[in-house]
N, C-alpha and C positions, 0 to 999 in steps of 0.2 A: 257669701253664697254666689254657685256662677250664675251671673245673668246672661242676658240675649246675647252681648258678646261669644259668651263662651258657649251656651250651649248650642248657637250655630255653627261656631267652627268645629266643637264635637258631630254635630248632625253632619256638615260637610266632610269630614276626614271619616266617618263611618260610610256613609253613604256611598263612597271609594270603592269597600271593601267589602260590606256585607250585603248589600243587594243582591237578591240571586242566589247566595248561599241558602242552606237548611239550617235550621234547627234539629238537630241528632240529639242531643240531653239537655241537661238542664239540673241544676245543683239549686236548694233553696237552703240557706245556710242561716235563715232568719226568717222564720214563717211569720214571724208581728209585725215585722216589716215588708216581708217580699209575699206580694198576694198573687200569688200565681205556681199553678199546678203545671210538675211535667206533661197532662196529659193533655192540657190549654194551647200547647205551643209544639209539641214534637211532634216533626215531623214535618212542620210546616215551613213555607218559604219567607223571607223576609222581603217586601215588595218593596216594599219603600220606606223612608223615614221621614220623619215632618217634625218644624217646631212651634209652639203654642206657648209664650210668655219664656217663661223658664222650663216647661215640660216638651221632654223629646217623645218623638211617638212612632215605636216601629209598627209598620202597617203589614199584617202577616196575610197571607194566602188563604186561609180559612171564612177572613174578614174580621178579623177578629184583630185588636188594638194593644198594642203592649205600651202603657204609659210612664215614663220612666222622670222620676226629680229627685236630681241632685242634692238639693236641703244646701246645708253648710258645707258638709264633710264629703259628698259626692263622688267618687270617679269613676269612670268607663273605661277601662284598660283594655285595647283588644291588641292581643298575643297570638303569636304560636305556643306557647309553652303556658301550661296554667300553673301559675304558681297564688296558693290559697296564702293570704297572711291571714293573721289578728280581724283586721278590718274587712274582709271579705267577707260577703253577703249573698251575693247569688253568681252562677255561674251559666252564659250560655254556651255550647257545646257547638261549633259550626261548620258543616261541611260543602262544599261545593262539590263533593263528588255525590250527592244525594239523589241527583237526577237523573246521573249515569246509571248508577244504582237500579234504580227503578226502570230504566229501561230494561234492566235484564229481571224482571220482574220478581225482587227482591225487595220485600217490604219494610216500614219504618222498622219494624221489633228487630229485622236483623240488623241493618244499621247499630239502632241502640243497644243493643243486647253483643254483639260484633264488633266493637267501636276499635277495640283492638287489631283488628287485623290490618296488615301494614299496611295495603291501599289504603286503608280508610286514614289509621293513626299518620299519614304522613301529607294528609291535607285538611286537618283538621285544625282549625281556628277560634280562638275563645274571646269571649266578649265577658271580663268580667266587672262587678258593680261593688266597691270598695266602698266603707263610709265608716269612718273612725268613730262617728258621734251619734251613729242609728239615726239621724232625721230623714235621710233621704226616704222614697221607698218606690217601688214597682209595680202596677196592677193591671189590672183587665178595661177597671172601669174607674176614671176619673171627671167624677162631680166636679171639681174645681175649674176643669176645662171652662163648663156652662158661664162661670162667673167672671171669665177675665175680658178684660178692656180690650182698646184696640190697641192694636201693632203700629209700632213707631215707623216697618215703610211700608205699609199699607195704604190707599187712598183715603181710607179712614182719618187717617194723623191727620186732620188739616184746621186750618185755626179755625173753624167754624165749630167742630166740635171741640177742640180745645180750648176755644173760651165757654163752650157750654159746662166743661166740665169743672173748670176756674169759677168761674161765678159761682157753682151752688154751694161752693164751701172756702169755711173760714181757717182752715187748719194753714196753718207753712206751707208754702208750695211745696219746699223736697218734700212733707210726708204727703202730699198728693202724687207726687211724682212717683213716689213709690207703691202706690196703691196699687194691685195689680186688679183691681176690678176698675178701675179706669184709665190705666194703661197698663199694659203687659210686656212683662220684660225688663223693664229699669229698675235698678235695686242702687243700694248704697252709693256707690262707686261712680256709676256714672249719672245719678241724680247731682252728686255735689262736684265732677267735673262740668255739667253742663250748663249748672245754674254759676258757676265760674267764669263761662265762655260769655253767655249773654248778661253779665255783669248785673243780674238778678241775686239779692238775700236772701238764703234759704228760709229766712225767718218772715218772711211778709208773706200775709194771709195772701191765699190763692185769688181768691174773688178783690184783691188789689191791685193785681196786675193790670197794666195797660195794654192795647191790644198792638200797641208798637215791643211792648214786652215779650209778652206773647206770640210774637212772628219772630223777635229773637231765640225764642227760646227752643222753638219751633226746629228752626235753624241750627241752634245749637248742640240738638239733641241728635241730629241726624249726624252732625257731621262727627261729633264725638266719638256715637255710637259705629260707623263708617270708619275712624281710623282704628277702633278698639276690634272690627275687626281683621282692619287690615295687617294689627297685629298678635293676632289670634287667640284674644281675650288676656287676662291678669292675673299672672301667674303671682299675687302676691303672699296666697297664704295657701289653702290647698287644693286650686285647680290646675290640672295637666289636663295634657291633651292626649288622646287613646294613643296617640303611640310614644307618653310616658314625658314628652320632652315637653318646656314651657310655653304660656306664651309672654308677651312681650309688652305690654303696653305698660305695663308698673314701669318700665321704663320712661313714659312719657306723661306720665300723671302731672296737672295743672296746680290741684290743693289737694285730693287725695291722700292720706298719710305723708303729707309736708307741714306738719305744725311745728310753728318756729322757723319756716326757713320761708325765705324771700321769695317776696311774690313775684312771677313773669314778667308783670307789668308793672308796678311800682315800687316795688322793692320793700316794700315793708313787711310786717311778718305774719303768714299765714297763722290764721286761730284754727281751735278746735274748740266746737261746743257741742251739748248731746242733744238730738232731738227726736223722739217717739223711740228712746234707749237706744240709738244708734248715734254714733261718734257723726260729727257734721265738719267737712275744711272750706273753708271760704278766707277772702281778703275783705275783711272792714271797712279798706281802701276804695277797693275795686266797687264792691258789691255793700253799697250802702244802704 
């Protein structure tokens, strides 16, 4: 599933591109998953985009919120050319010439109803939302927003709340790591790189940690997070970036899918155990 990594550097590389554009159509190619009507969004502007844990959020002109998550199988493709596969779910329709448009006091229906005519078809841009497995999905309104924790570089993160959040519970730290109603954003990936760096066991109850622990981990989480995405999140299984190419950090993974191969720092052999049904890499060695 992409986490903060990735779904910020999808927020940054959109942000590029579709700010300032229109909404001109809109394709829902999966009404059980994609809750959202052509007549919610067309015609309106894309102001901004923001990210919230793993949910992206395009902010439209109306005021009205398009909330978008990834799930497992996720992707944001944005094109000149729409090409629908298998896996395609919703399509948005975008033009930058919508403005022009309406100065010559030419309204949304002809746009949409129009789309065709060459001014228009030859600056038109698609943002489409692919998911091979149906988990992800789109909407107007997400509850889940309300329940997520805080953000890893927010003032928030700071070991005052993160030892409040350590103490009340006895679970593994990684499955607290991954909670996203006490922190948002860290999934698989980089809970078991970060608890690697600060030479923390994924398996020692939360409320054991020490507050020297805690400031490492603190530490750990950040900088992880920081170089993941300096290289523009993990491209290891199905996240791309909207313009289709990978990113790069599977290249640099510490225990991450390294079971059996040699730890960084000691050399001995990275394990794999499962915990809360997610596969866990840690060193023995390291991280006793």
């Amino acid at each position: 599933m992409p986490e903060l990594p990735e779904v910020e550097t999808i927020k940054n590389y959109l942000r590029k591109n579709i700010i300032g554009k229109e909404i001109v159509g809109f394709q829902n190619l999966n009404k059980k998953q994609i809750k959202i009507k052509e007549k919610d969004i067309v015609g309106e502007k894309i102001l901004d985009l923001q990210r919230r844990g793993k949910i992206l959020i395009l902010k439209l002109s109306n005021n009205k919120d398009v909330f978008v998550h990834l799930k497992m199988t996720g992707q944001l493709i944005y094109a000149k050319n729409k090409e629908i596969l298998k896996s395609t779910r919703a399509v948005f329709e975008l033009c930058e010439l919508a403005r022009m448009i309406d100065d010559t006091q030419m309204n949304a229906n002809f746009i949409r109803d129009d789309w065709r005519n060459k001014n228009i078809r030859n600056h038109l841009h698609y943002l489409i939302f692919n998911d091979a497995r149906k988990f992800g999905w789109i909407k107007l309104k997400a509850e889940e927003i309300k329940n997520l924790g805080i953000e890893p570089f927010s003032k928030e993160f700071n070991l005052k709340n993160l030892e409040k959040i350590f103490q009340k519970s006895k679970r593994p730290i990684k499955i607290v790591l991954m909670d996203q109603t006490e922190i948002a954003g860290i999934g698989n990936i980089y809970a078991s790189e970060s608890l690697f760096l600060a030479k923390i066991n994924p398996q020692k109850p939360a409320n054991k940690l020490t507050k020297e622990e805690i400031k490492r981990l603190r530490n750990s989480i950040l900088k992880i997070l920081k170089k993941a995405l300096q290289y523009e999140g993990t491209s290891s299984r199905f996240y791309i970036k909207p313009d289709q190419t990978k990113g790069r950090y599977q290249e640099k993974f510490l225990v991450y899918q390294r079971e059996g191969k040699k730890c960084f720092r000691c050399k001995s052999k990275i394990k794999r155990i499962v915990l809360g049904g997610r596969s866990t890499f840690y060193c023995q060695i390291c991280q006793k």
